[in-house]
C-alpha positions in Angstrom: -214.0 -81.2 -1.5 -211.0 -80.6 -3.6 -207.9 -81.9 -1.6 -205.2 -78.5 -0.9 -202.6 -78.0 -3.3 -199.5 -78.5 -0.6 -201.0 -82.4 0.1 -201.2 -82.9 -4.0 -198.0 -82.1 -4.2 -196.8 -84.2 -1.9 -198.9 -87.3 -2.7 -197.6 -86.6 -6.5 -194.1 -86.6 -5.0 -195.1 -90.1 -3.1 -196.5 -91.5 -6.0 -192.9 -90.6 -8.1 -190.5 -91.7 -5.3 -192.7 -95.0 -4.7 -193.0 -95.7 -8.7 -188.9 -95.2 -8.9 -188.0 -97.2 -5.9 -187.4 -100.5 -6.9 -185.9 -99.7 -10.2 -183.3 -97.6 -8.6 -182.2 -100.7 -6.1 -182.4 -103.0 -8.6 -180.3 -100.5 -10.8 -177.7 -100.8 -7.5 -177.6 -104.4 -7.3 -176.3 -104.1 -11.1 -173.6 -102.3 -10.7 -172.0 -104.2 -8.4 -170.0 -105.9 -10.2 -168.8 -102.8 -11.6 -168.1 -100.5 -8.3 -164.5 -101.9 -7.3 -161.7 -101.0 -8.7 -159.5 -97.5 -9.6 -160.7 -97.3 -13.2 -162.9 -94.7 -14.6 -165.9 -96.9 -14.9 -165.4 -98.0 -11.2 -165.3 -94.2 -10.4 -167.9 -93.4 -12.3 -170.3 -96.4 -11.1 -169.8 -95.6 -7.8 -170.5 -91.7 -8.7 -174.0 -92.9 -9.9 -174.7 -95.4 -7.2 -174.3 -92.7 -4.9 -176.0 -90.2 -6.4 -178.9 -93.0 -6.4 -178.9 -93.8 -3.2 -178.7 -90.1 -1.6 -181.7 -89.2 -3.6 -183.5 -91.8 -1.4 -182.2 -90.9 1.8 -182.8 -87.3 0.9 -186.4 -87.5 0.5 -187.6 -90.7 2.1 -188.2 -90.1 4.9 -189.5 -86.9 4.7 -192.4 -88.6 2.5 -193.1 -91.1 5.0 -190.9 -93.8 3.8 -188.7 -93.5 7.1 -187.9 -97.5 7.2 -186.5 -96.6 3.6 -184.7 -94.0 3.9 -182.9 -94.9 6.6 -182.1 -98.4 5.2 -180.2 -95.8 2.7 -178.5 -94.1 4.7 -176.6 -97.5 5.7 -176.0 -98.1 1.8 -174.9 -94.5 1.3 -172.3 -94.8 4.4 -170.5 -97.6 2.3 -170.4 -95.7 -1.1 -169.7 -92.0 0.6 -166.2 -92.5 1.3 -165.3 -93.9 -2.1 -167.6 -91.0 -3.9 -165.5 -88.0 -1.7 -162.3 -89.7 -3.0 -163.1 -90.7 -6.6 -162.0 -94.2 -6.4 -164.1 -97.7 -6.4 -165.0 -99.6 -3.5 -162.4 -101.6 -1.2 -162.5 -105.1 -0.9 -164.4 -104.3 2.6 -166.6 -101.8 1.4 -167.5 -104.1 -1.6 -168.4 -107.5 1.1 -170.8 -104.8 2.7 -172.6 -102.9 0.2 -174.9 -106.0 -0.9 -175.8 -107.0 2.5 -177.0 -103.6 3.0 -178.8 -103.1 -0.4 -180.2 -106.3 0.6 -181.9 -104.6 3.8 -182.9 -101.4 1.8 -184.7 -103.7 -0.2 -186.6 -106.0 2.6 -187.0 -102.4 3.9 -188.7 -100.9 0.9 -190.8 -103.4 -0.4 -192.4 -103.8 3.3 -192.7 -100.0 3.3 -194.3 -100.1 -0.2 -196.9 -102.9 0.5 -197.8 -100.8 3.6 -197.9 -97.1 1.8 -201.2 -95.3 1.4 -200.5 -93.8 -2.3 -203.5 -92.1 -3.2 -204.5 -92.7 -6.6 -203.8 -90.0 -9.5 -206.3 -87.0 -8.8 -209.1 -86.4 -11.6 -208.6 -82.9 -13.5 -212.9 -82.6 -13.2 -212.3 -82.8 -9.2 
């Protein structure tokens, strides 16, 4: 029995978000060192950090990954306010965000050993 397009979509969309996910915290947890500061490269490292991080919110949990996504929704509420006002993190928000990119990645790596990601589908199916 071929499987209904809406659920192939969304395993596809599973396998993608579960394939990118610890490349894109690990991509965080570079740019740390990087995120404080009013310089352009601050702004800008925070700009992408953010925009990171609220793609995993955004679709997380809504692909079953709810541990995940709201482990970065935590991260995202440090980086938001230095996103809306084009600056780099505070000294405060800078102590926080690794302790918290530290639980979105206890919280994704439990998720991912647990996830049922069906395998790619067979075009002869």
């Amino acid at each position: 029995m071929k499987p209904e397009p809406f659920h192939e979509r969304v395993d596809a969309v599973r396998r993608r978000f579960a394939a990118s996910l610890d490349g894109k915290i690990k991509d965080t947890f570079a740019e740390l060192a990087e995120l404080r500061g009013e310089e352009a490269s601050a702004i800008a490292a925070v700009a992408a950090c953010y925009r990171r991080i609220h793609g995993i919110c955004g679709i997380g949990a809504a692909i079953g990954f709810a541990g995940t996504g709201s482990a970065a929704k935590s991260v995202e509420d440090i980086l938001v306010a230095a996103y809306r006002a084009g600056r780099g993190l505070n000294s405060a928000e800078a102590a926080q965000l690794p302790l918290r990119l530290d639980a979105l990645a206890a919280a994704a790596a439990a998720e991912l050993r647990n996830a049922d990601i069906p395998a790619q589908q067979s075009e002869t199916r």
